[in-house]
C-alpha positions as a Markdown table, in Angstrom:
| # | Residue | x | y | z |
|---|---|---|---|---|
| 1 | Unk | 67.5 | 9.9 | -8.0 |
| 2 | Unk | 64.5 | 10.9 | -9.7 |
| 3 | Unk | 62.7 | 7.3 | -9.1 |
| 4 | Unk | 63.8 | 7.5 | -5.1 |
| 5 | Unk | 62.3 | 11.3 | -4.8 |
| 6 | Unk | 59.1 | 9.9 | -6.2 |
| 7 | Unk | 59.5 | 7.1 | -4.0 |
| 8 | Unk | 59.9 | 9.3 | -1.0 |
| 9 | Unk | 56.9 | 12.0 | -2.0 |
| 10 | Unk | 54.6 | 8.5 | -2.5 |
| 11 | Unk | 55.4 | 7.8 | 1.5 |
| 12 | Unk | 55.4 | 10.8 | 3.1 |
| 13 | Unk | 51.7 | 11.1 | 1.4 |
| 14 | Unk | 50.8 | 8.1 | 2.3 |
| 15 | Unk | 52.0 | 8.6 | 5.7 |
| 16 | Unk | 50.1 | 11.8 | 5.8 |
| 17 | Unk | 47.0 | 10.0 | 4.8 |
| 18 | Unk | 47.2 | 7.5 | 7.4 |
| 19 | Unk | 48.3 | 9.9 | 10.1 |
| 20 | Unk | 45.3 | 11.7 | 9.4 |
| 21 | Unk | 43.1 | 8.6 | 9.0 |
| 22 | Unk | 44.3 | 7.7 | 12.4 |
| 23 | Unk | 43.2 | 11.2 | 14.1 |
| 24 | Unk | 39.8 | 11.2 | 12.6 |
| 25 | Unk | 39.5 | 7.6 | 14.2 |
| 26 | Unk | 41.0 | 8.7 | 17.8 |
| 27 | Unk | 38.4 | 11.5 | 17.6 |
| 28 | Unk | 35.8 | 8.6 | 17.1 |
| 29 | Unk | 37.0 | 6.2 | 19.7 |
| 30 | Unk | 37.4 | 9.5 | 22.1 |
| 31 | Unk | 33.8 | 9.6 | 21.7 |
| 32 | Unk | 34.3 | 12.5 | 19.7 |
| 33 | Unk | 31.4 | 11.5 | 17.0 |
| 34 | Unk | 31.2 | 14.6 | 15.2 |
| 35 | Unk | 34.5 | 16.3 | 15.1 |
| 36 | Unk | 36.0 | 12.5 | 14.1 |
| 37 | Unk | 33.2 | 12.0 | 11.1 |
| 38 | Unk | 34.0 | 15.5 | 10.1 |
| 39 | Unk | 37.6 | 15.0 | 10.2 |
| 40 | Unk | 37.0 | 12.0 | 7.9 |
| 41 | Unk | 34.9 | 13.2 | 5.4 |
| 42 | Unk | 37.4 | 15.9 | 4.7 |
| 43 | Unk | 40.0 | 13.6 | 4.3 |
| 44 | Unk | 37.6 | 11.3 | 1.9 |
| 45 | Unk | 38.3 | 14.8 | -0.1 |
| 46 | Unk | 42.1 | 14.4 | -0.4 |
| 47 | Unk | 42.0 | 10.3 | -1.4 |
| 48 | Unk | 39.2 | 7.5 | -2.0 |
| 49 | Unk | 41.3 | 4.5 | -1.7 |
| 50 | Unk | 39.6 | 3.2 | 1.2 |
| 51 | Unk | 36.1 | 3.4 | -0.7 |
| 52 | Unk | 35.1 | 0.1 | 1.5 |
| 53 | Unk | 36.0 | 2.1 | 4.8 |
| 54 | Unk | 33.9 | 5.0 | 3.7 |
| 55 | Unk | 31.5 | 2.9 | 2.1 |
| 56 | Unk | 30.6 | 1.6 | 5.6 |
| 57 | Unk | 30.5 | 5.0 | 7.2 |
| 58 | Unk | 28.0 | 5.7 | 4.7 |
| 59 | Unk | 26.0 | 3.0 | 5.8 |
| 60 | Unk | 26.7 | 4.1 | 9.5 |
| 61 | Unk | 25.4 | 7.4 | 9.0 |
| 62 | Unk | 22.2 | 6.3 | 6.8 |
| 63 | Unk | 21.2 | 4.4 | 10.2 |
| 64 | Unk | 21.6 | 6.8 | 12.3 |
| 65 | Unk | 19.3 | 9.1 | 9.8 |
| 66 | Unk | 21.9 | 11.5 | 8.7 |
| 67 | Unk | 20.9 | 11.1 | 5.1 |
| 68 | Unk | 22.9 | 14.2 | 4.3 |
| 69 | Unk | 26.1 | 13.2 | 5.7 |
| 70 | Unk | 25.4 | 9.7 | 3.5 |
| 71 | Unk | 24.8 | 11.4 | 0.5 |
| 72 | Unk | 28.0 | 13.6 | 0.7 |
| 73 | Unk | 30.3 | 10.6 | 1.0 |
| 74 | Unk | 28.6 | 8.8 | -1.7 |
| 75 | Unk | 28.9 | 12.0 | -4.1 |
| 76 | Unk | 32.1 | 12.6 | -3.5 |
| 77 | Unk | 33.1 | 8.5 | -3.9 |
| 78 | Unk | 31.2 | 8.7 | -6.9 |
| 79 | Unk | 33.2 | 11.9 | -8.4 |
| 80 | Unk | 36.6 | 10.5 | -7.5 |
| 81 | Unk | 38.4 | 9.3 | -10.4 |
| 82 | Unk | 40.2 | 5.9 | -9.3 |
| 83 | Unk | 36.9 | 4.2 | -8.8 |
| 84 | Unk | 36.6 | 1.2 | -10.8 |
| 85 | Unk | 33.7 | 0.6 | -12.7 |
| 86 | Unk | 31.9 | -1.9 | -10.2 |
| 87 | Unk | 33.0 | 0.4 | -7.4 |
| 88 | Unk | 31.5 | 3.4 | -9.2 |
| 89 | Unk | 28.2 | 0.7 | -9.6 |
| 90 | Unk | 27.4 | 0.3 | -6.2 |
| 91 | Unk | 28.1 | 4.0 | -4.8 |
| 92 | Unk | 25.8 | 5.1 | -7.1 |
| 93 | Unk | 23.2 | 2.3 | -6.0 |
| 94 | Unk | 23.9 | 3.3 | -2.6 |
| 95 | Unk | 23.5 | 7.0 | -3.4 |
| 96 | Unk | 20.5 | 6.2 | -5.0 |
| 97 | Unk | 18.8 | 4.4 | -1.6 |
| 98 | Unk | 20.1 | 7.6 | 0.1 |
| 99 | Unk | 17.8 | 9.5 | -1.8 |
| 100 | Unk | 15.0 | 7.4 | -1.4 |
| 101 | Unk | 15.4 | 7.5 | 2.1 |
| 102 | Unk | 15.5 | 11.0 | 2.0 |
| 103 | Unk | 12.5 | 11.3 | -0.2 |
| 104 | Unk | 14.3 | 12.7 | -3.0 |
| 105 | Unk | 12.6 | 10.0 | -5.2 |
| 106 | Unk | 13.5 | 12.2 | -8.9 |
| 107 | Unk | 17.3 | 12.2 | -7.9 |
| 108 | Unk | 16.9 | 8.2 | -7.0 |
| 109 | Unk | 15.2 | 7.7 | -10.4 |
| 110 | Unk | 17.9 | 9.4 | -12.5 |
| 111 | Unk | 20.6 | 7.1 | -10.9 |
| 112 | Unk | 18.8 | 4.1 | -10.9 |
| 113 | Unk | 18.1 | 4.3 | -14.4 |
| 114 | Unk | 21.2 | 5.3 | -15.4 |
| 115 | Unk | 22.1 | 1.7 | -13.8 |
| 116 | Unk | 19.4 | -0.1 | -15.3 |
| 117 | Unk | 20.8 | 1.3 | -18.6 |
| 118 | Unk | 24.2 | 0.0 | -18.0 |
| 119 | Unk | 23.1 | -3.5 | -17.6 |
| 120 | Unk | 23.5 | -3.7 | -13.7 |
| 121 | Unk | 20.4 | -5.8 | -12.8 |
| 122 | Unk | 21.0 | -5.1 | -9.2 |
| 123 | Unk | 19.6 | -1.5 | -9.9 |
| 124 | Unk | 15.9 | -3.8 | -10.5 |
| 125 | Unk | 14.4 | -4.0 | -7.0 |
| 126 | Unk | 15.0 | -0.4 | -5.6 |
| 127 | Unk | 13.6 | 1.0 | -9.0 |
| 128 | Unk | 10.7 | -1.6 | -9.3 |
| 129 | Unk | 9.9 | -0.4 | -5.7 |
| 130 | Unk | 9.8 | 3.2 | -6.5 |
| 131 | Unk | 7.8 | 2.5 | -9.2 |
| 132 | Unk | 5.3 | 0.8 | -7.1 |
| 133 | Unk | 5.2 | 3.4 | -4.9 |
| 134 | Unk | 4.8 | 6.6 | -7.4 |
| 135 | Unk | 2.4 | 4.1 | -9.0 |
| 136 | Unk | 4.1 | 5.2 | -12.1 |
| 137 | Unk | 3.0 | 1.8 | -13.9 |
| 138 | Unk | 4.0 | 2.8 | -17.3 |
| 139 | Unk | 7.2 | 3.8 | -16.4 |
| 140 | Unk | 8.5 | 0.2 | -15.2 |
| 141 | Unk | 6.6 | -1.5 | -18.0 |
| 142 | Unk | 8.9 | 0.8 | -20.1 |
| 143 | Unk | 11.6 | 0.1 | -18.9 |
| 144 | Unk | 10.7 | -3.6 | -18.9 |
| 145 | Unk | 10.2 | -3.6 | -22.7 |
| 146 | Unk | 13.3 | -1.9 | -23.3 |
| 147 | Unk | 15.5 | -4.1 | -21.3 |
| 148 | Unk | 13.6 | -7.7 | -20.5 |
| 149 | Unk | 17.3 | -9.0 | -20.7 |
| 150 | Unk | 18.0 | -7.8 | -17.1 |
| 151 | Unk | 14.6 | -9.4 | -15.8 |
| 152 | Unk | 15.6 | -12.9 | -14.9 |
| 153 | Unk | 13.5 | -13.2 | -11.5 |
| 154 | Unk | 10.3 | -14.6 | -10.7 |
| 155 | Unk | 9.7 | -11.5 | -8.8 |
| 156 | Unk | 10.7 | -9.1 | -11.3 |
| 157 | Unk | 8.0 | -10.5 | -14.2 |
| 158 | Unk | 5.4 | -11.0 | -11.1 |
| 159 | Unk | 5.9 | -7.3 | -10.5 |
| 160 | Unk | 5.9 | -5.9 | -13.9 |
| 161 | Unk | 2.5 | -8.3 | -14.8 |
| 162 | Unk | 1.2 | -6.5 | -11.9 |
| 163 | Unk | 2.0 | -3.3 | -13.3 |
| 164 | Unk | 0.0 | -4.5 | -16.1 |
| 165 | Unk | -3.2 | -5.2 | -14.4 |
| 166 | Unk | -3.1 | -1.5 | -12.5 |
| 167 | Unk | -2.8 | 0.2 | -15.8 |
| 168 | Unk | -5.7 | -2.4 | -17.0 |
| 169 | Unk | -7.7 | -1.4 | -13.9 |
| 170 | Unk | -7.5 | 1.8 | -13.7 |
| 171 | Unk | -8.2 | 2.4 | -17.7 |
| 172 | Unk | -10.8 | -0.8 | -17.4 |
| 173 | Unk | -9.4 | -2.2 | -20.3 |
| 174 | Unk | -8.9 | -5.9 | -19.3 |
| 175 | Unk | -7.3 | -6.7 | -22.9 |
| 176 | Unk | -4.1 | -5.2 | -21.0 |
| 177 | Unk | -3.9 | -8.0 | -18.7 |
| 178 | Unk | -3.5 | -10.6 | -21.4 |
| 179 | Unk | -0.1 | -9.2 | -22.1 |
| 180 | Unk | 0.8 | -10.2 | -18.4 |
| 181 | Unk | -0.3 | -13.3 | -19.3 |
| 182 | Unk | 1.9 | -14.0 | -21.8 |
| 183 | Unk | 4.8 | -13.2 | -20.2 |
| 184 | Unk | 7.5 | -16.2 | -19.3 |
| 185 | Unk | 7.0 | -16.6 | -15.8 |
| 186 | Unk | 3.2 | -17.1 | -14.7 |
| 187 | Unk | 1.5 | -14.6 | -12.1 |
| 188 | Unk | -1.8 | -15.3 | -9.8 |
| 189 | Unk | -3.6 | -12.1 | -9.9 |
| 190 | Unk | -4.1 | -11.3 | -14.0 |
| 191 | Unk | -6.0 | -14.8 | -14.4 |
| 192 | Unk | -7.7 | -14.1 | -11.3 |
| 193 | Unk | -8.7 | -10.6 | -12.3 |
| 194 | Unk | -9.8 | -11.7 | -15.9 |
| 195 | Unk | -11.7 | -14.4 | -14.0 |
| 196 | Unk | -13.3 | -11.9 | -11.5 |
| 197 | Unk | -14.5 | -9.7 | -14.3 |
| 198 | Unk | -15.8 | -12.2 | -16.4 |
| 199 | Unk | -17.6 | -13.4 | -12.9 |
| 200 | Unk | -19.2 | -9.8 | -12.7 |
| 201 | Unk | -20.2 | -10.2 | -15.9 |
| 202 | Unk | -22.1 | -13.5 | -15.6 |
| 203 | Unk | -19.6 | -14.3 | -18.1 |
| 204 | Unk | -19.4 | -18.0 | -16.5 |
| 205 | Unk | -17.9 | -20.0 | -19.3 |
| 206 | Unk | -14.7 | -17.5 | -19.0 |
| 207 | Unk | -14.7 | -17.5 | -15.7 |
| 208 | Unk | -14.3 | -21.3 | -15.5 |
| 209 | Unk | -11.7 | -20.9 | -18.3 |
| 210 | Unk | -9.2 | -18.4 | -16.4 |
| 211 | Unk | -10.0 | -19.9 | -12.5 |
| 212 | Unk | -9.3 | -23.7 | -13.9 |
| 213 | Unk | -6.2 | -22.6 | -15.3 |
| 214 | Unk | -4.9 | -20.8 | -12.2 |
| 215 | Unk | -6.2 | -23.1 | -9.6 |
| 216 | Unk | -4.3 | -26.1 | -11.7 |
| 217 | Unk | -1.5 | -24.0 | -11.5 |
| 218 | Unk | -1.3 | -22.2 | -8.1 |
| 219 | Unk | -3.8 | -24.5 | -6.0 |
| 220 | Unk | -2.9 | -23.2 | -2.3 |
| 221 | Unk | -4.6 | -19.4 | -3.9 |
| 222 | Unk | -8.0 | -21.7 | -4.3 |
| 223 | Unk | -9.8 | -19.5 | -1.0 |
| 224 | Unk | -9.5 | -16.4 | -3.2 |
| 225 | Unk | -12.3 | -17.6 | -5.4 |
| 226 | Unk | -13.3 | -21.5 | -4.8 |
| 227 | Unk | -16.8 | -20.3 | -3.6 |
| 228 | Unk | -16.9 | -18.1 | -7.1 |
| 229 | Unk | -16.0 | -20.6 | -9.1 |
| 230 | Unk | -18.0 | -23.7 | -7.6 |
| 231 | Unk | -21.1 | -21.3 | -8.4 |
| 232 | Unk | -20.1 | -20.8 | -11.9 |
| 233 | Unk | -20.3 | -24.4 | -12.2 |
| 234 | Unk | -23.8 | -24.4 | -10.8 |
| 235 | Unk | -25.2 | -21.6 | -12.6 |
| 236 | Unk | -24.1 | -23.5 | -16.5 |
| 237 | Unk | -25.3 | -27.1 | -14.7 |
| 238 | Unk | -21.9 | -28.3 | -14.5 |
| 239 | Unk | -21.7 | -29.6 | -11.3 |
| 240 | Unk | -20.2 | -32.7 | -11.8 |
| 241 | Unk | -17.3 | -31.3 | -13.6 |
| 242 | Unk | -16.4 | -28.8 | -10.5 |
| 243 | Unk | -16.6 | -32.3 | -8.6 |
| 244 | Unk | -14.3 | -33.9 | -11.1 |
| 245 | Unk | -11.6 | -30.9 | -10.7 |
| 246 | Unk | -12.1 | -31.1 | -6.9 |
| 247 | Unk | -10.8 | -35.0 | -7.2 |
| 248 | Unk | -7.8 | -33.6 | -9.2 |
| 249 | Unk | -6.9 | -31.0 | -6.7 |
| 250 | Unk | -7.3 | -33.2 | -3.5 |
| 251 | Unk | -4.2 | -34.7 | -3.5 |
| 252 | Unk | -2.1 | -31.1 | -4.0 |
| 253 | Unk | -4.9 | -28.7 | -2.3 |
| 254 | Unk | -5.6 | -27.6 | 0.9 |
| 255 | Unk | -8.0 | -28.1 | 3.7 |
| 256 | Unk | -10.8 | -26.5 | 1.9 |
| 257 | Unk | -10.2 | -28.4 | -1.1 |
| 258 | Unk | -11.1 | -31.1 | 1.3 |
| 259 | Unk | -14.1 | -29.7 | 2.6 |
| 260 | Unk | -15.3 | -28.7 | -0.8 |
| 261 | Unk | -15.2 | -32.3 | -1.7 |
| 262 | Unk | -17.1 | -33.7 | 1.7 |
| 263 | Unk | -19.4 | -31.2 | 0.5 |
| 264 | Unk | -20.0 | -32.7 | -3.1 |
| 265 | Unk | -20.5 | -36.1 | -1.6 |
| 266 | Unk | -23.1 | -34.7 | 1.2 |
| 267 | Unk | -24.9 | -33.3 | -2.0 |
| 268 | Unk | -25.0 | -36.9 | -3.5 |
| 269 | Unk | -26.1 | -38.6 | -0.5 |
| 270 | Unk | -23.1 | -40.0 | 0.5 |
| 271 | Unk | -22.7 | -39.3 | 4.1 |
| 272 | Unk | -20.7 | -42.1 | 5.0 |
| 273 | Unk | -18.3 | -41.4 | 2.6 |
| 274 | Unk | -18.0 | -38.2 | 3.1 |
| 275 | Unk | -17.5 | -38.5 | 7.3 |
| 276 | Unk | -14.9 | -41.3 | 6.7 |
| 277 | Unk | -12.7 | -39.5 | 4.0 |
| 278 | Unk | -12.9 | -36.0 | 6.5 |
| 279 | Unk | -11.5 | -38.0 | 9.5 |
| 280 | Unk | -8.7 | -39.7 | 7.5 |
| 281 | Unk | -7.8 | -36.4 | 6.3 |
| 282 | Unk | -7.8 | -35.1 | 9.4 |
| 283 | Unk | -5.5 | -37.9 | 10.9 |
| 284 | Unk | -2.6 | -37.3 | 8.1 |
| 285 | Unk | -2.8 | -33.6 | 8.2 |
| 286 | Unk | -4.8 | -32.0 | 11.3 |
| 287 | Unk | -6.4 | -28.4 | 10.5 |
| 288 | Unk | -8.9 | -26.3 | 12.3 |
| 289 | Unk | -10.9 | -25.5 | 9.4 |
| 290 | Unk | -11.1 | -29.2 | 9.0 |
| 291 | Unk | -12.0 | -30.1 | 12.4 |
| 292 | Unk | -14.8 | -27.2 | 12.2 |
| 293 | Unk | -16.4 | -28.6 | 9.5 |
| 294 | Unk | -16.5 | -32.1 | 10.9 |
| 295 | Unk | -18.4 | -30.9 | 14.5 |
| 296 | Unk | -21.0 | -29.6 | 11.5 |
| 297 | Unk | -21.4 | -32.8 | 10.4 |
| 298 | Unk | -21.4 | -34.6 | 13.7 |
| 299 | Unk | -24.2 | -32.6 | 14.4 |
| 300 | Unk | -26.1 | -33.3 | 11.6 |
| 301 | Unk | -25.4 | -37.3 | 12.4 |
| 302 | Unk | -26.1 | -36.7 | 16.5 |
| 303 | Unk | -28.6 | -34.8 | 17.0 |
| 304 | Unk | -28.8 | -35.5 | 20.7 |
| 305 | Unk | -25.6 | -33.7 | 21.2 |
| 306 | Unk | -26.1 | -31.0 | 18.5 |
| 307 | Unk | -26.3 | -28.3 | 21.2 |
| 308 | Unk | -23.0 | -29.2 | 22.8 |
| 309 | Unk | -21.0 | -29.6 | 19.6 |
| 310 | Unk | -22.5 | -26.6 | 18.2 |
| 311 | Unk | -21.2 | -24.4 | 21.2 |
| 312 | Unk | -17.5 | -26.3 | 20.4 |
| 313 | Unk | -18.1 | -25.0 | 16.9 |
| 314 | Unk | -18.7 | -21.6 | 18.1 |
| 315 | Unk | -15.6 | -21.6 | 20.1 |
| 316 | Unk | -13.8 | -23.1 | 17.3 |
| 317 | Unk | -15.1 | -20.4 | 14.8 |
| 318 | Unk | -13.9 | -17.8 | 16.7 |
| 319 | Unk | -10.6 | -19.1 | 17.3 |
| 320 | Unk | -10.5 | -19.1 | 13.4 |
| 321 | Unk | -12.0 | -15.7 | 13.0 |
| 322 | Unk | -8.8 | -14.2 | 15.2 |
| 323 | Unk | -6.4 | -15.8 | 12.9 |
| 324 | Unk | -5.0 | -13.9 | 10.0 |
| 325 | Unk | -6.1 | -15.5 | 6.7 |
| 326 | Unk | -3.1 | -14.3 | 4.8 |
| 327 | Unk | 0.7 | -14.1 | 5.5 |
| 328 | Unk | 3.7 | -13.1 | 3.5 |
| 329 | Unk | 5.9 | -16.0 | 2.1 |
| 330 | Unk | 8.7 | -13.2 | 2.2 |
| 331 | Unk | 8.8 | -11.3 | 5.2 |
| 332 | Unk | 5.7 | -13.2 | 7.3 |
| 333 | Unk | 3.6 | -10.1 | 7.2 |
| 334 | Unk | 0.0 | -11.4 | 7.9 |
| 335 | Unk | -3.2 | -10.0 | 7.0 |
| 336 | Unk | -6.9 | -10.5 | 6.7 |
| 337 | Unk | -7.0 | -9.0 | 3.7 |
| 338 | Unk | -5.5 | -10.0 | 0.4 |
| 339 | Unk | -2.4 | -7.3 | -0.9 |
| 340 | Unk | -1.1 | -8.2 | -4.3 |
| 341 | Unk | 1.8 | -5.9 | -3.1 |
| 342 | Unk | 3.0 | -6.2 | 0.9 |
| 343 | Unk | 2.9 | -3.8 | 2.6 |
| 344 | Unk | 5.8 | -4.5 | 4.9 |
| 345 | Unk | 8.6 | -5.7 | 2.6 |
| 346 | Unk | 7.2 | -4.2 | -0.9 |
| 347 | Unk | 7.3 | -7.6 | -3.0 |
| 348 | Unk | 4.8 | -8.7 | -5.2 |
| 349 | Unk | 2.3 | -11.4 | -4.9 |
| 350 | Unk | 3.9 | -13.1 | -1.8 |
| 351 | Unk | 1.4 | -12.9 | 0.6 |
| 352 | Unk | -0.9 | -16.0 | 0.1 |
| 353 | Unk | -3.5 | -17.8 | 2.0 |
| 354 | Unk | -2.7 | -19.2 | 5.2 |
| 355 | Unk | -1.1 | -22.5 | 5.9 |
| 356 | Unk | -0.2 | -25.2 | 8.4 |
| 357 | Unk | -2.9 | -26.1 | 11.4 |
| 358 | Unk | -4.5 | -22.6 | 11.3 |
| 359 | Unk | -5.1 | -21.8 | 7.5 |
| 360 | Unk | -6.5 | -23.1 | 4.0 |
């Protein structure tokens, strides 16, 4: 008897739930929007065993920009006590975004680093990217240090060595930067900056040391400082080693690899050479850059029709100028301006020179 009464009470709830359930969804498919949410939020108060249901009309309402109605249902999942631990995870990651949306960026922190705490690496990229925003640089390098177990992604350590080189920036001491370096997976912009500022100070020797070692090791960034680098060369009297590394990086680099190497042989008289390696180039991979630079040196070698290809230049040049010089491996923001951090999708080092017909 006692089992079948508790059998009974279990059904006639459960029936209640459901009836109810069902209302709250007649009042939505009436068209009903707001008495039907209401209706179901109330009942989210009574049982939480449809957290994926309410989940989703979580997410429904965070699209619609009702943030608070969001971050009720999330609270209340959150509080309710048959939530398992992964269940319990992701509400509060979801509450989290909530806030961040709503610009509650304290409550956000709290929960996301609660998460972090509890070894749930998905908690990483929302709290990296409130980090970056608050340009709170310490904070995520602390949190790095005290839990480098969770940061298994490229983009992760790519982030945090940029946090590195803000702090080292903004205090202008560069020693910081080295710690970025050391870290497992390598970034572009700490050897660049260490390159730049030994470049500013006529500090050529170190300059050659950190751009060699990033251009060996991320040769499509080259544009950001070929020019820089082939004049440190010049200014020690080293040119023929610049022209050895270009022969290394021909095979690997880009379009103005190329050029840079035309240019070398120009500078050593070897104008045939030069001509017949751009055109081959030019064959296997066609580039406007490329084709640019060989109407210069037609030019040079007609001189009856420098006036007409130097108008094709012209035309050719501004075509170029018009095209962005930098686009986002991530999300394809482009830019003519380098951003170690992209504006449109928040990742870290992503946006590089341009490729294909158009770019470097």
């Amino acid at each position: 008897m006692g089992k079948n009464s508790a059998r009974n009470h279990a059904h006639q709830v459960n029936r209640q739930i459901t009836s109810e359930y069902s209302k709250g969804l007649k009042f939505l498919l009436d068209r009903e929007e707001d008495q039907g949410l209401e209706h179901l939020i109330k009942l989210l108060e009574v049982s939480a065993d449809s957290v994926d249901h309410y989940s989703t009309l979580a997410t429904m309402f965070r699209r619609r920009g009702e943030l608070d109605r969001a971050i009720k249902i999330h609270e209340l999942l959150l509080k309710h006590p048959s939530l398992d631990e992964q269940q319990a995870a992701n509400s509060r990651l979801e509450l989290a975004e909530d806030y961040i949306m709503a610009g509650l960026l304290d409550s956000a922190e709290e929960h996301l680093v609660w998460l972090v705490k509890a070894g749930h690496e998905e908690a990483l990229d929302p709290i990296i990217t409130l980090y970056s925003q608050t340009r709170e640089w310490e904070k995520g390098i602390n949190m790095f240090e005290a839990h480098s177990e969770l940061f298994t992604k490229a983009q992760h350590i790519k982030a945090i060595a940029n946090f590195y080189c803000e702090i080292a920036l903004t205090s202008e001491d560069h020693q910081i930067m080295r710690k970025a370096i050391s870290l497992n997976k390598k970034a572009i912009r700490p050897l660049y900056e260490l390159g730049l500022f030994a470049f500013n100070q006529q500090d050529f020797v170190k300059a050659i040391y950190y751009w060699r070692e990033l251009i060996n090791q991320f040769t499509f960034c080259a544009p950001l400082f070929i020019e820089e680098l082939s004049l440190s060369y010049k200014e020690l009297n080293l040119t023929s080693q610049f022209h050895e590394l270009l022969l290394e990086l021909i095979e690997k680099g880009g379009v103005l690899i190329k050029i840079k190497h035309c240019q070398a042989l120009l500078e050593q008289g070897q104008n045939k050479q030069a001509f017949e390696f751009l055109t081959d180039s030019l064959k296997r991979q066609p580039t406007i850059r490329g084709f640019s630079f060989l109407l210069q040196l037609m030019a040079k070698q007609h001189s009856n029709n420098a006036d007409v290809l130097d108008q094709i230049d012209k035309l050719v040049t501004a075509y170029i100028s018009k095209k962005p010089d930098f686009q986002c491996q991530h999300c394809g923001f482009t830019s003519h301006t380098i951003y170690w951090n992209c504006p449109s999708c928040k990742h870290w080092e992503t946006i590089v020179p341009a490729r294909g017909i158009d770019g470097f």
